[in-house]
C-alpha positions in Angstrom: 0.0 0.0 0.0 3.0 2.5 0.8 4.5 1.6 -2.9 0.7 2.4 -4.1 0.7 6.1 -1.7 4.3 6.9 -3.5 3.2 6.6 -7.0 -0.2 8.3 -6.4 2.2 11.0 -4.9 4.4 10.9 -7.7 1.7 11.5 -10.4 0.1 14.1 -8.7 3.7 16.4 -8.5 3.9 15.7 -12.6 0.5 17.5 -12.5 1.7 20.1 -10.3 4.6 21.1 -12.2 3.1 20.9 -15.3 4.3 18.5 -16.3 1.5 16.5 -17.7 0.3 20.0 -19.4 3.7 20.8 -21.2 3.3 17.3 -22.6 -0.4 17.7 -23.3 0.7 20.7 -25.4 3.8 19.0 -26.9 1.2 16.0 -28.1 -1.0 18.4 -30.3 1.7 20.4 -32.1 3.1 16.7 -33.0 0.0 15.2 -34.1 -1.2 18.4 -35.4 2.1 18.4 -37.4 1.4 14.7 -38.5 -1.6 15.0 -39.4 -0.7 17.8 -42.7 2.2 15.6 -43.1 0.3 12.5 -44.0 -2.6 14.4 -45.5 -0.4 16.0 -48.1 1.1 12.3 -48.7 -2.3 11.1 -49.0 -3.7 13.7 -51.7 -0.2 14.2 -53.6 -0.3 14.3 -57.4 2.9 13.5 -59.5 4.6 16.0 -62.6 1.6 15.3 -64.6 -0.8 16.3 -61.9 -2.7 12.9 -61.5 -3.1 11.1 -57.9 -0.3 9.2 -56.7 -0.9 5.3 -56.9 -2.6 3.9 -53.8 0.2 1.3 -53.3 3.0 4.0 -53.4 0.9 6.2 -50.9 0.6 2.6 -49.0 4.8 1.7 -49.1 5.3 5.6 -48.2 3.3 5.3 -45.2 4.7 2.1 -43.9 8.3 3.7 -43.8 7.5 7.1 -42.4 5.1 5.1 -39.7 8.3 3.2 -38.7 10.8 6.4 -38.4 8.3 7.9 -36.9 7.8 5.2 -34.3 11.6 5.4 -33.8 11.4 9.0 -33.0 8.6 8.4 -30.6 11.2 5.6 -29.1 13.6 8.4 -28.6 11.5 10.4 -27.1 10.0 8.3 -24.4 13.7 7.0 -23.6 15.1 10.6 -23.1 11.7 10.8 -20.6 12.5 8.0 -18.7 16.0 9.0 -18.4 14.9 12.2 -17.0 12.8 10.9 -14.6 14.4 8.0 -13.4 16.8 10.5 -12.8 14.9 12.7 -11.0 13.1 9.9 -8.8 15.9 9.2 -6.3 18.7 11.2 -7.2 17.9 14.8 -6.5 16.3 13.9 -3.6 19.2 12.2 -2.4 21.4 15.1 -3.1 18.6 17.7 -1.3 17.9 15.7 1.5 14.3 15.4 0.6 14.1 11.4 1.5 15.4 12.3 5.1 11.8 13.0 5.7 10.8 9.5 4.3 13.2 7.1 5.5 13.0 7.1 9.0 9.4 6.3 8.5 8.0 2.7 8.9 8.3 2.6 5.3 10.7 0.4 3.3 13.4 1.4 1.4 11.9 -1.1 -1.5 8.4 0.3 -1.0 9.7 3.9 -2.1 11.8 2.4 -5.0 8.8 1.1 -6.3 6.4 3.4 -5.7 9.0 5.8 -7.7 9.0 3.8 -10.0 5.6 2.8 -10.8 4.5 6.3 -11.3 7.2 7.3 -13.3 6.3 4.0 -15.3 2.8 4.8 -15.1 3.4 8.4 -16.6 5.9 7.2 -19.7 3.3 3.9 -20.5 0.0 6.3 -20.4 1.8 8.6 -22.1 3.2 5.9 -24.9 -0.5 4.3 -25.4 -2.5 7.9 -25.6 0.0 8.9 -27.9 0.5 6.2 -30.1 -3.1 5.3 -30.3 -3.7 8.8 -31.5 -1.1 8.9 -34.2 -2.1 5.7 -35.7 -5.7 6.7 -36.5 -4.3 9.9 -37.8 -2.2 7.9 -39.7 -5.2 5.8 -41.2 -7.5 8.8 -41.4 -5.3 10.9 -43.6 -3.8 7.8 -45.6 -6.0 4.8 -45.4 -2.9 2.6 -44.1 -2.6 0.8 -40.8 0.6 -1.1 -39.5 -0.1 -5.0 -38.6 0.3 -4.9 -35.0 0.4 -1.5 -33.8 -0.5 -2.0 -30.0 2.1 -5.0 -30.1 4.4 -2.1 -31.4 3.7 0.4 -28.3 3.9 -2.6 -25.6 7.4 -3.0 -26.8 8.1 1.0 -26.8 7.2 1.0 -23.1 9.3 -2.3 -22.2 12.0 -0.4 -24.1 11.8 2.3 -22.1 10.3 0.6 -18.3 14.6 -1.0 -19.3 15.5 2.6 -19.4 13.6 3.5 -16.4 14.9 1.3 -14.2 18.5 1.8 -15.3 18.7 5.6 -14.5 17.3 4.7 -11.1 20.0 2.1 -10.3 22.6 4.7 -11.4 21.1 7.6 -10.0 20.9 5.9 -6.1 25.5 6.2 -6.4 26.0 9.2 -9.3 24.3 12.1 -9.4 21.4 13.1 -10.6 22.8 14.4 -13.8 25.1 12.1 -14.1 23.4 9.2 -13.9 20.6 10.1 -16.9 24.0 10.7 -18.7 25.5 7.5 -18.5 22.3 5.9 -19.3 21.5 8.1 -22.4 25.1 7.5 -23.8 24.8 3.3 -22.9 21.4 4.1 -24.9 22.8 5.4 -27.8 25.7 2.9 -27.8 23.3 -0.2 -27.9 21.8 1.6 -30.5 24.5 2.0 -32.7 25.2 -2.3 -31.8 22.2 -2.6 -33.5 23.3 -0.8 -36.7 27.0 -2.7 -36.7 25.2 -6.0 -36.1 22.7 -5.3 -39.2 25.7 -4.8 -41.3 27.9 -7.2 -39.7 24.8 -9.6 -41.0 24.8 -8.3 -44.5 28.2 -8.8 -44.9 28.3 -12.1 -43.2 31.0 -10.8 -40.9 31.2 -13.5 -37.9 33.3 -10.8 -35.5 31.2 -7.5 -35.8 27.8 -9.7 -35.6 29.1 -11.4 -32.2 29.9 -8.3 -31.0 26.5 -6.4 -31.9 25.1 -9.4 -30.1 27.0 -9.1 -27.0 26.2 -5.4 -26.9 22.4 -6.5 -27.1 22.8 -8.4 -24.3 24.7 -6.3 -22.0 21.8 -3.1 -23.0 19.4 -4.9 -24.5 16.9 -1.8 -25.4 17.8 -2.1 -29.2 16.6 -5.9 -29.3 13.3 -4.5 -27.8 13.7 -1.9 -30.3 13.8 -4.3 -33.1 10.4 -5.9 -31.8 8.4 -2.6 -32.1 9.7 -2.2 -36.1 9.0 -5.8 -36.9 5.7 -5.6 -35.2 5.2 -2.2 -37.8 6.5 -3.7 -40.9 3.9 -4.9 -43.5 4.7 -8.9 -44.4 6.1 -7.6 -47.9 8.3 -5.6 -46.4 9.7 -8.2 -43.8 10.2 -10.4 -46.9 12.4 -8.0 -48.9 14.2 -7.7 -45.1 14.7 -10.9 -45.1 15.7 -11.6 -48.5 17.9 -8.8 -49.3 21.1 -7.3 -47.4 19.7 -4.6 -46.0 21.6 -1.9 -44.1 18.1 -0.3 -43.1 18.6 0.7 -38.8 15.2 1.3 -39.1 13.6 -1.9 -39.7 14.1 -5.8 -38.5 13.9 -9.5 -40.3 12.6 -11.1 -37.6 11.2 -10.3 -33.8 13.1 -10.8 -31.0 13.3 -14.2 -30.2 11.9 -15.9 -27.1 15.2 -16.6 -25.2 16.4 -12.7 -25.9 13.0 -11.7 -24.4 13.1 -13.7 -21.1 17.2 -12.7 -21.0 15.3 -9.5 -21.3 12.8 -9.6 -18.3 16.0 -11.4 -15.7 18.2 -8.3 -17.0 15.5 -5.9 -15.9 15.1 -8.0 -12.4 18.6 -7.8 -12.5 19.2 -4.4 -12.5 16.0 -3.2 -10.3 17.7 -5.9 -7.8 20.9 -4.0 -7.0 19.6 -0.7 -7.3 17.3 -1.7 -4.5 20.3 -3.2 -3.0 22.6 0.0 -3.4 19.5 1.9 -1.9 19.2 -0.2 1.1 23.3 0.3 2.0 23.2 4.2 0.6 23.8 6.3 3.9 21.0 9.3 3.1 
């Protein structure tokens, strides 16, 4: 019930400092800005001033979709680096938890309080979005992706990873630096991803075992890779898989099951000894 009282707590200071507003606001510029993106693919006319075919307004869509979805993967990472930054850290540095601890409430109980409504924020957030954007999406252009809600539940296990990285960091580094480190290891798997899809192409044993060590070690760009394969259309997963495609934005295959559980016992993992840290951190 104390874990339950944090979180509560925790979304009601994102709507005191506005933050739930400023990303209200943020969400209709970017689907306002979608929607006369996809409207003027949807009613463009080539040289000769005649409609563009249907199944070129259809391939169009299906790659912007995806880019966009990688954006939107940014986005919520950067988030949940913020915040998972802000949950413990700074109030670590300022004191704040002095109040809290001595309380007969656990140290585990305001872990994961902190982190449920963080998590609760970014996944809300994720699914309101998303939705949103794929009717626009279908509105303006008739096209839908296969398995769109498949898509966002891997965009907020992508970043939940995130999440609970920056709050294992943040409980020994600062505040600052701990969403730091966790936005560079971010960008590092990401760029794993991209050597390993070329390592594959050019059937180079060396750079694909390293990509693949790299994935296991961060694994948010093999969670990545789930969301784009759920978003590809089957034709495109065959000309994936068929062709050597240097493409960071798209995937031959979803992740596997073994990669998802090493997934899930990473994430236990890593929640483990930042609990652990927490417990021995002198506040």
């Amino acid at each position: 019930m104390n874990a339950l009282l944090i979180a509560s707590l925790v979304l009601a200071e994102a709507a005191r400092r506005r933050l739930l507003l400023t990303a209200a606001a943020i969400t209709v510029v970017l689907v306002g800005l979608t929607s006369w993106g996809f409207h003027a693919l949807g009613t463009a006319r080539d040289s000769h001033g005649h409609p563009i075919p249907h199944y070129a307004v259809m391939v169009a869509s299906s790659v912007l979709v995806i880019v966009m979805a990688f954006m939107f993967s940014l986005i919520l990472s950067l988030g949940a680096a913020f915040l998972g930054a802000l949950a413990t850290g700074t109030e670590i540095e300022n004191g704040t938890l002095l109040a809290i601890v001595p309380r007969p409430i656990r140290r585990i109980e305001i872990v994961f309080g902190k982190w449920l409504g963080n998590l609760v924020l970014i996944a809300g957030y994720a699914a309101l979005v998303g939705s949103i954007e794929f009717f626009v999406v279908r509105l303006m252009t008739g096209y839908a992706p296969p398995h769109p809600y498949v898509a966002i539940a891997y965009l907020i296990a992508q970043s939940a990873l995130v999440l609970t990285l920056t709050m294992c960091l943040s409980v020994r580094l600062s505040a600052i630096a701990a969403g730091f480190a966790t936005i560079v290891l971010f960008g590092v798997a990401w760029v794993g991803g991209i050597a390993g899809t070329v390592g594959t192409a050019l059937n180079n044993v060396s750079v694909h075992q390293a990509a693949l060590l790299l994935s296991l070690a961060i694994p948010t760009d093999g969670i990545w890779r789930g969301a784009a394969f759920a978003l590809e259309p089957a034709a495109m997963v065959a000309t994936v898989g068929s062709t050597r495609n240097f493409n960071p934005f798209v995937s031959g295959a979803p992740p596997t099951t073994a990669y998802l559980i090493w997934s899930v016992l990473w994430f236990a993992a890593v929640a483990a000894t930042g609990i652990a840290l927490f417990r021995q951190r002198d506040i």
